[in-house]
C-alpha positions in Angstrom: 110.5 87.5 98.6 113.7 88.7 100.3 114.5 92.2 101.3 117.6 93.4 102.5 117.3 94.6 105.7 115.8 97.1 107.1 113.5 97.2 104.4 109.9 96.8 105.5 108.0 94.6 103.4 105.8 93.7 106.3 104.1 97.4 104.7 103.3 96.0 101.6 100.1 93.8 100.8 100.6 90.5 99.5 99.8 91.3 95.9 102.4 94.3 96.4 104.7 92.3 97.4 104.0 89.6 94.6 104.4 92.3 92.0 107.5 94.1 93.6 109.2 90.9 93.3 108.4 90.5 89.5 109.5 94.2 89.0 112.9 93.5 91.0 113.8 90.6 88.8 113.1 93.1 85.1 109.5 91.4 84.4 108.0 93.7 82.2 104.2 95.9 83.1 102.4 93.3 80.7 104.1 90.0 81.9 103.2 91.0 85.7 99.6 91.5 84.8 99.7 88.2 82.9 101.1 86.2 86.1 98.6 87.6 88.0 95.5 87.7 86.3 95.2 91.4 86.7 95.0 94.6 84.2 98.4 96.9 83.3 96.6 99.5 85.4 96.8 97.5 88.5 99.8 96.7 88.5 101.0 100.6 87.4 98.9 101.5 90.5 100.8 99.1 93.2 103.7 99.9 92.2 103.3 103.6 93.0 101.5 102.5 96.5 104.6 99.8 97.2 107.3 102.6 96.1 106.0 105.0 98.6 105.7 102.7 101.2 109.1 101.4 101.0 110.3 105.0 100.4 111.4 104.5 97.0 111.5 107.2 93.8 111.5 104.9 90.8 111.4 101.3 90.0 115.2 101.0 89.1 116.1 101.0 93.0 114.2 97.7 93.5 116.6 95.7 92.1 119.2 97.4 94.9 116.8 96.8 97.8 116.1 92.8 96.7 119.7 92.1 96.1 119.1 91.4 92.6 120.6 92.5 89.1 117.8 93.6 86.2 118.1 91.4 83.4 116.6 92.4 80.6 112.8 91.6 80.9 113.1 87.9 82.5 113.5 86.2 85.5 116.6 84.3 85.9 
């Protein structure tokens, strides 16, 4: 994972950081918990933990902080 800088993903745990970086690139709630192994709710839950710590109000600014466009639902 790459953040732009002075963003501080040092703040995130690894599995944030994992599921941040699936969220930055438009991979859907479902799909993330899929990759993972893990429930919906988990993944729901880390995201609100990750946005706080890296100051964030909603998932659509991820994409701004990695660099990255959202593509509809997929990885590119």
């Amino acid at each position: 994972m790459v953040l732009s800088p002075g963003a501080k993903d040092d703040a995130l745990t690894p599995r944030q950081q994992q599921i941040v970086g699936f969220r930055a690139y438009g991979e859907t709630t479902k799909r993330v918990a899929q990759e993972l192994g893990v429930s919906e709710p988990t993944v729901i839950r880390e995201i609100g933990a990750a946005l706080e710590k890296l100051g964030l109000k909603s998932e659509m600014e991820l994409p701004l902080l990695f660099g990255t466009a959202l593509r509809s639902g997929r990885r590119e």
